[in-house]
N, C-alpha and C positions, 0 to 999 in steps of 0.2 A: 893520424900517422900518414894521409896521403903526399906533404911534404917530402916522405922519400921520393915522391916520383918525380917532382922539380928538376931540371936539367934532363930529363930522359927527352929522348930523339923523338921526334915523333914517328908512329908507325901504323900500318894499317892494318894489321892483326892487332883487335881487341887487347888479347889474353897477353902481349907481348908485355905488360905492367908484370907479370907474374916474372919475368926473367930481370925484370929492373930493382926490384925488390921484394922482400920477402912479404908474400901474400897472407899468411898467418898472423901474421900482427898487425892487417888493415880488418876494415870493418868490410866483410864481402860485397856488401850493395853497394857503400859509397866505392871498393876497387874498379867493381866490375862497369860501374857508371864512368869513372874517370876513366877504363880500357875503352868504353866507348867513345865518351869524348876526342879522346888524344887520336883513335881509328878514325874520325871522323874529322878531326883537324887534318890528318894526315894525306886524307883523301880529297883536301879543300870542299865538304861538302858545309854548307851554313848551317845546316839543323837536319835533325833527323828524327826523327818520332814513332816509337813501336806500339801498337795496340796490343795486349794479349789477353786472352782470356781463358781461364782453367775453371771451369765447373767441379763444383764437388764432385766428390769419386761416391760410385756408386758400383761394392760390391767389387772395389778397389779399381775402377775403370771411371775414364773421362775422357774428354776427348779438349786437348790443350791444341791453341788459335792463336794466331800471331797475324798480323797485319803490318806493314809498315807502310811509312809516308810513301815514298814511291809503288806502292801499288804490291811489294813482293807480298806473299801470304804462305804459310807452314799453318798445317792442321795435320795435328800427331793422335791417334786413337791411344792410349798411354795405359798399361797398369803397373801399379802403382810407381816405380822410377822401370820400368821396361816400356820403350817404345813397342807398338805391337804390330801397326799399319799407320803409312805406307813406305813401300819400300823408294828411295834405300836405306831409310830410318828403322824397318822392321827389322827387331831382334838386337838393337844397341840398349844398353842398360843405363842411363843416363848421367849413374854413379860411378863407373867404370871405363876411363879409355874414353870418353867420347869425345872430351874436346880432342883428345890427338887422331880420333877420326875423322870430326869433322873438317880441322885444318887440314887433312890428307886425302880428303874423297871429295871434298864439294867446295866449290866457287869462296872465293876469300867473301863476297856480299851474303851469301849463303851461309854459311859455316855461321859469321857471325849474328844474325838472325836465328841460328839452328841453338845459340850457346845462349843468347836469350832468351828464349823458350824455355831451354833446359832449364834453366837458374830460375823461374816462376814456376814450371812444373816442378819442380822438388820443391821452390817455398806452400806450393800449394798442399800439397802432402802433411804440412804441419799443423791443418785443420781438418786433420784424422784424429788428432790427437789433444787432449785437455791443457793447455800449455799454463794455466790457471794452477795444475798439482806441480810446477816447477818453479821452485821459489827463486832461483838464478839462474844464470847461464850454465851450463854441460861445464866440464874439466876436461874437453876434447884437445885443447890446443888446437882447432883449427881457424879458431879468427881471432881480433882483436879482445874480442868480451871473453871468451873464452879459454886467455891465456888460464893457464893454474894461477898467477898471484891477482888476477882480476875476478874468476867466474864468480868468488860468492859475496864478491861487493857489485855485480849485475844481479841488481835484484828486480825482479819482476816486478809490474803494478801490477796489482791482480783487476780481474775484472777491465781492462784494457783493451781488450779483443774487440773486435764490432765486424759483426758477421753483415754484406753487403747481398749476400744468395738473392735478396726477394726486393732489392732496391738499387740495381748496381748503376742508376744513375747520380747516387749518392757517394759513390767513389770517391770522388773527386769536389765534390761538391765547393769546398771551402776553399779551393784553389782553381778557382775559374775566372777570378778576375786575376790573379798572376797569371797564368797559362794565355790569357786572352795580351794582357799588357806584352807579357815573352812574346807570343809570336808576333805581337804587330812589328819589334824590332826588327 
């Protein structure tokens, strides 16, 4: 569905795909990549590249890392979707309000960095939980898979998970001659 954003202006708020068309009937990762993209056309930068990293919660705490190419870094003390330290992150709840604080309180380079994070600290959240006992996708209406006439032909593989904790330079493993080939362009 991301052909609805063809013809959109280019812009340098990320999130600005969410006023072009309706966010609920894209797939979240691939939206939020292309609000990246089009931010980053916008701003004539060639590539951009975020590190992040979310450790399992422990006793519902973790401490979620971000890096980017230019050198910025965010490290959030996190439980479970409540920021906890440091401030001015302490006390935002990550599901609530935050991207329209972050576009209101911090740096347009900032904010977008802060809304990255967020969106891996909540997908990291979902290895709290057996996603093995859900044989489709939710009937939430809030993305692509999850419209009501879609959720229950999103059917799970089961067994599909692959937990990285004790090998995380296997991440990525089988995508390091693209990433190598990408950046040389």
């Amino acid at each position: 569905m991301l052909e609805a954003l063809v013809g959109m202006p280019l812009n340098r708020i990320s999130i600005a795909v969410t006023r072009f068309t309706d966010a609920t009937q894209q797939c979240t990762h691939m939206f939020d990549l292309a609000g990246i993209a089009i931010s980053v056309a916008a701003q004539g930068i060639t590539h951009r590249v975020y590190e992040i990293e979310v450790p399992r919660h422990i006793d519902g705490l973790t401490e979620a890392r971000l890096v980017r190419d230019d050198g910025f870094r965010l490290a959030w003390q996190v439980n479970e979707s409540n920021i906890i330290a440091p401030p001015p992150y302490a006390g935002i709840n990550m599901r609530e309000g935050m991207a329209r604080w972050a576009l209101n309180e911090l740096a347009e380079d900032e904010a977008e960095a802060a809304l990255v994070l967020r969106r891996c600290a909540l997908i990291a959240l979902g290895r709290r939980k057996d996603i093995d006992k859900e044989p489709h996708a939710h009937l939430t209406g809030r993305c692509y898979a999850q419209q009501p006439h879609r959720a229950r032909h999103a059917i799970r593989i089961m067994g599909s998970t692959w937990d990285f904790s004790d090998q995380p330079e296997a991440l990525c493993m089988d995508d390091h001659a693209w990433l190598k080939d990408f950046s040389s362009e």
